[in-house]
Residue, then its C-alpha position, 0 to 999 in steps of 0.5 A: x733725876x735724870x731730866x735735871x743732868x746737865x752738861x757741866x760744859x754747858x752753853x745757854x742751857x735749858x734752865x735759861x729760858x727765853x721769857x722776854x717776848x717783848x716787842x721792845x727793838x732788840x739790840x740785833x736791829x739797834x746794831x744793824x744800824x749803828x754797823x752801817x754808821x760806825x761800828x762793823x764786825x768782819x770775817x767769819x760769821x761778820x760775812x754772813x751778817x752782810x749777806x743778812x743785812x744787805x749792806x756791804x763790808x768793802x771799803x770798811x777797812x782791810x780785810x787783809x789787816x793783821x793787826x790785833x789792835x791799834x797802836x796810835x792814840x796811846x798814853x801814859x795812862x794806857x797798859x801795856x801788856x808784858x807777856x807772850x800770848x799762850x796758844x790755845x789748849x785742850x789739855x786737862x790743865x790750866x796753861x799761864x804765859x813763859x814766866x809764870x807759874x800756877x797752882x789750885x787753891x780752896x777746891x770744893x770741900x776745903x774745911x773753913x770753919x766749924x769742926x773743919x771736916x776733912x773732904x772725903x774724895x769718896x763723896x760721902x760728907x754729910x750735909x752739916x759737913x757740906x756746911x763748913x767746907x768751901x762750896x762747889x761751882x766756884x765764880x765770882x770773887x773778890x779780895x779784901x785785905x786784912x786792914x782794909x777797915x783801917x785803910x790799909x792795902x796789906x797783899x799778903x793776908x786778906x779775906x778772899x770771898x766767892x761765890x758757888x753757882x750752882x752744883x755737879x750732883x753727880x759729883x756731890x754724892x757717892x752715888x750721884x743723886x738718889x732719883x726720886x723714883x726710887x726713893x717713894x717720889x721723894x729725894x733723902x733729905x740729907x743729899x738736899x741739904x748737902x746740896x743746898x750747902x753747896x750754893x752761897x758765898x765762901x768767906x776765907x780767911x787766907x795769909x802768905x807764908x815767908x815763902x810765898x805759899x797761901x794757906x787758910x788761917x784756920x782758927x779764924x773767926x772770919x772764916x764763914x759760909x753763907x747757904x741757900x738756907x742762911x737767914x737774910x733780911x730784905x731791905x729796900x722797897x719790897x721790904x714788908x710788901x705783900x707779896x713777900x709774905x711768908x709762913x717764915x716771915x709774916x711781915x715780909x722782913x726776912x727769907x732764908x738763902x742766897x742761890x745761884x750767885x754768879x759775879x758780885x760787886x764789891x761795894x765802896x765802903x768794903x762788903x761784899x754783894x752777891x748776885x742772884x742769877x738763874x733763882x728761877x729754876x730752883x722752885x717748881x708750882x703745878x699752879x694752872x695761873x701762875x702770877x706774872x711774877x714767875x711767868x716773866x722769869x721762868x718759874x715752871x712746874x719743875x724744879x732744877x734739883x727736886x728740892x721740894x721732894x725732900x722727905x722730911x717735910x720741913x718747912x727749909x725744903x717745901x718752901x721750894x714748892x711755890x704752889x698755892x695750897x687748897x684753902x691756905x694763903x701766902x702765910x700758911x704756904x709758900x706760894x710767894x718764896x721766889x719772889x724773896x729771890x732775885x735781888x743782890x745780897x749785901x755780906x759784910x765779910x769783916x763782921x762774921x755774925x752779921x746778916x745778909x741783906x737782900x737790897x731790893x732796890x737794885x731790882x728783883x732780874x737775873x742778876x749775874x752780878x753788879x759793878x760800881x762806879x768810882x765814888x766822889x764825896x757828896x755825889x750819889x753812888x751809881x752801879x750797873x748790873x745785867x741781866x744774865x738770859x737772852x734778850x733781857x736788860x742792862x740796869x743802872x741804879x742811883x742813890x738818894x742819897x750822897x756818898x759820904x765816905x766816913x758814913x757810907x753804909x749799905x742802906x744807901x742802896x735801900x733809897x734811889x732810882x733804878x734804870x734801865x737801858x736804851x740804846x738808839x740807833x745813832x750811838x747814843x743811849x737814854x737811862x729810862x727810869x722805872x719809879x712811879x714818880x717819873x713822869x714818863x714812867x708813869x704815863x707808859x704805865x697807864x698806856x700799857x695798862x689793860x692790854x698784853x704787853x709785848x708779846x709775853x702772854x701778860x696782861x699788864x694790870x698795873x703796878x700797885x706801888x713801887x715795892x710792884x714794879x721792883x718785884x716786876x723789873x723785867x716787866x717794867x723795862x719791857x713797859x719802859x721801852x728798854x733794848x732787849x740784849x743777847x745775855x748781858x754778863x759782867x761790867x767793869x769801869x774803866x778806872x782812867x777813862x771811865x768808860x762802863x763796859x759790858x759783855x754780851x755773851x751770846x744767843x745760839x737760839x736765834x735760827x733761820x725762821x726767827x730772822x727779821x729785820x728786828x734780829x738779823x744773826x742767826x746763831x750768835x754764838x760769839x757774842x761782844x763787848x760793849x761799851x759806853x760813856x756818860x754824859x759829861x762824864x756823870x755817871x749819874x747822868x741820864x744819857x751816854x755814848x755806846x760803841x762795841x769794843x770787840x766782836x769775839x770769834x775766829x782768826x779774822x774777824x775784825x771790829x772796824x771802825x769808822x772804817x780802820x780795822x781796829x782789832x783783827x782775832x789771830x790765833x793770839x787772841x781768838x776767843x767766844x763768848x766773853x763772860x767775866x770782865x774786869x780791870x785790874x789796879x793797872x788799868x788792864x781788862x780781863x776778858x774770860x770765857x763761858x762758851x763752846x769749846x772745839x779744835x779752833x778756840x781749845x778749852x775757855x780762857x782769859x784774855x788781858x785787853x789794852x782798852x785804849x789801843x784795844x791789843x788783846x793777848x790771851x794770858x790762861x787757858x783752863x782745864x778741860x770742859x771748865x768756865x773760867x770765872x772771877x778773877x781777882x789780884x793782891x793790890x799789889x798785882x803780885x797774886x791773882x786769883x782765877x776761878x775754875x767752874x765745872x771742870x771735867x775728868x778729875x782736874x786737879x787731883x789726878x789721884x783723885x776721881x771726882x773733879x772739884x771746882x777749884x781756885x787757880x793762884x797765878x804768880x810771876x816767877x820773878x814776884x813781879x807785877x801781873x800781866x805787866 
């Protein structure tokens, strides 16, 4: 098992492979562009970007500035950030600003449901134990109240949803993963399902005391986990298509689990949808041919946990085996399986017996999670989702249907359009759409067919409906003409201005000898945040306006733009990397991190950001060796909610030996509003 070890403070690890060798322009060429007009970065690697592009940096804004922001152009409407910045920390402890305090909650192994099986710190919970206890690798998630479904605001009891990414095996077992090799070619089944029963969704049902304390109201028939082997329905185009048939499901209907759920996106009419990110790497074929459906996105011959090596046989474990057998077909093995994977996942957090619900409309890509826009009555429901791997898509899809907020159910996302972005080099963009009914579209198809699209290795044949092209997305914004990006993370909306923000995390591959004109940085390890408008504020519109919001990186790098400095990092606010993005009920941006960490940036953090005078202060640091992902308030702003991922050492019991993923609850001392 030793091939499959990772670093639990990894960055762009193996199992995110480079699989778009589109030759779509990328976005280091469209912002190439774009700097020279508007948009500059400054400072650290902004220096050697000049040198790259040829372009010079003088006069562009005062390289001397100190200022983490601008301060005109302010308004009621904009936040203002009421606490002192937090150094950066490498202590083995989350750190909160002056007046705050802070305490773990739910760690891996947190009994919910079912007999309540208590955690063993030993590691030697069973599987079935595994499936009642909270999950491990905590990420997104959000909190619903209690009386949510009866309008209601209550922030003293709600249902707190998240979910679990991926897992420490390590960890996980007494003695760490059985290795196959030792085992006859084969890992003991128990261990697979334990770990299987470590990935999904969390739902925790959770209430405060008199005196401020939360707990888990045990007892509750709310509390439940979803799994990599909970039975899901799919909906939306794939629905019944062919190339999701499997012996469990003949009629392409349904599949079982949810696996590598990153962010999630709560959804206008109160449930919860769970992303499906790095899926890819939990299957393994031997298959000399494999169907471009799996070379697009990176299904090989091995698997991230062996779990087709499972020595029971069951059809739950060999279906991660996605190779064609001698003789059989899509029903008599499970060659398609990983195509039932890939989508977003609608659970209904209030209606514990209900099924998940894969929505396919949304696209089968690296999901890292989904964002929606603000619902008007009678208007379609919009949502934004990126996909997690280097140089891949920002997607947006829209309903047929009209938002009706008395009728409003998850069926909506089974109906619409999908489309992908474009960003032009003069700062606007174009939504291209990837239906078949699209003129465009089609014509690009029809191009396209016969010949090797990009240079990807696959020979477009054709999409033979459009149940295809969803399960092709990524080949289909390739054909589209989409701009690749560097690991489109979270969005979040802007809830006065309405402007649509994205992360773009990193992408440290880019080396000296893959620099063009195309792709001028070398080692992106910083990455930015973009941001965009609609046009004439329709967030069904097919075209917007895109301007960078910050460029990450170290003391001095500045955004500039139109030639004033607009942010300059300080120590108060120095960060790479931005992952997790969201704005709070107060209109503040939470900025939190997945990257490297060293001397200069200390552990990863979370930073709040004024997105009108862009003024940036960081707020929580983490633990050693943790991604700090998900963050979610009580509507009243009084509770927050942050998670804590892979956490090194033995954080945040210090009696115990084995690190547990864990919830952070952050409080004001004086019960006032967060972050103000």
């Amino acid at each position: 098992m030793a091939k499959h070890d990772l670093d639990s403070n990894y960055l762009d690890p193996d199992y995110e492979p480079v699989v778009n060798h589109s030759d779509n322009t990328p976005f280091h060429e469209v912002l190439a562009a774009r700097m020279q007009r508007r948009t500059v970065m400054k400072g650290g690697v902004g220096a050697a970007l000049a040198s790259i592009m040829g372009v010079s940096l003088a006069g562009c804004g005062s390289s001397d500035s100190k200022s983490s922001g601008t301060t005109t152009g302010s308004s009621s409407l904009s936040p203002e950030l009421g606490f002192k910045a937090v150094p950066v920390s490498t202590e083995n402890a989350v750190v909160v600003p002056e007046g705050y305090s802070s305490e773990a909650f739910l760690p891996w192994g947190t009994p919910i449901t079912g007999s309540y099986p208590e955690y063993r710190a030993d590691g030697t919970n069973t599987g079935a134990e595994q499936e009642q206890q909270v999950g491990m690798h905590h990420d997104g998630m959000h909190f619903y109240p209690i009386d949510l479904k009866t309008g209601g605001n209550d922030s003293t009891e709600g249902l707190l949803v998240m979910n679990h990414e991926y897992i420490n095996q390590g960890a996980l077992h007494a003695n760490g993963p059985t290795d196959s090799g030792d085992n006859g070619g084969f890992r003991p089944a128990d261990e697979v399902r334990k770990e299987i029963a470590a990935h999904g969704v969390s739902v925790v049902h959770i209430k405060q005391d008199s005196d401020g304390r939360w707990d888990v109201v045990f007892g509750s028939a709310y509390n439940r986990r979803i799994t990599g082997g909970t039975a899901m329905d799919i909906r939306g185009p794939a629905r019944g298509y062919s190339k999701l048939v499997t012996p469990y499901s003949l009629n392409a209907t349904e599949t079982r689990g949810t696996l590598n759920n990153c962010s999630m996106g709560p959804t206008p009419w109160g449930t919860y949808l769970a992303a499906e990110e790095n899926w890819h790497g939990y299957f393994a074929t031997s298959a000399a041919d494999r169907p471009r459906e799996y070379v697009r996105h990176g299904v090989g011959s091995s698997s991230r946990y062996d779990w087709e090596l499972a020595d029971s046989g069951l059809d739950q474990y060999v279906r991660f085996n996605v190779t064609p057998q001698d003789g059989g077909s899509s029903e008599t093995d499970y060659r398609n399986e990983a195509n039932t994977f890939g989508y977003m996942v609608e659970i209904d957090p209030f209606a514990p017996e209900s099924k998940p619900q894969k929505r396919t409309a949304l696209g089968r890509f690296g999901h890292e999670g989904v964002i929606f826009a603000p619902v008007t009555e009678g208007q379609p429901v919009v949502c934004y989702s990126g996909d997690d791997s280097r140089y891949e898509y920002i997607y947006k899809f829209v309903t047929s249907q009209p938002y009706n907020a008395a009728t409003a159910s998850g069926s909506l996302l089974d109906d619409g359009t999908l489309y992908v972005a474009r960003f032009n080099d003069d700062g606007s963009g174009e939504w291209l759409s990837l239906s078949l009914d699209d003129a465009d579209f089609a014509a690009k198809v029809a191009a396209a067919e016969g010949t090797e699209v990009g240079r990807s290795g696959i020979l477009f044949e054709g999409f033979e409906s459009q149940a295809d092209v969803i399960v092709n997305t990524r080949l289909a914004a390739d054909i589209a003409g989409a701009t690749p990006m560097d690991r489109p993370e979270w969005g979040a909306v802007d809830p006065n201005s309405g402007e649509v923000y994205f992360t773009l995390t990193n992408n440290s591959q880019r080396t000296d000898a893959e620099t063009d004109a195309a792709n001028p940085i070398v080692e992106n390890r910083n990455g930015h945040i973009i941001r965009w408008k609609e046009a004439g504020n329709d967030y069904a519109a097919t075209a917007f306006e895109w301007d960078i919001f910050v460029f990450a990186g170290e003391q001095g790098t500045e955004t500039t733009v139109d030639g004033n400095v607009v942010v300059s990092l300080t120590d108060d606010n120095i960060f790479n990397s931005p992952d997790g993005l969201w704005f709070d009920y107060n209109g503040v941006l939470w900025i939190q991190t997945d990257g490297y960490s060293n001397d200069t940036y200390g552990n990863q953090m979370m930073l709040a950001a004024n997105p009108e005078t862009r003024e940036i202060r960081r707020f929580f640091v983490g633990p050693s060796g943790c991604e700090v992902t998900g963050v979610v308030t009580t509507p009243n702003s009084k509770t927050m909610f942050v998670n804590i991922q892979h956490p090194r050492g033995n954080w945040p019991d210090a009696s115990e030996d084995r690190p547990r993923d864990a919830t952070v609850i952050v409080t004001r001392d004086d019960g006032g509003v967060i972050g103000a």
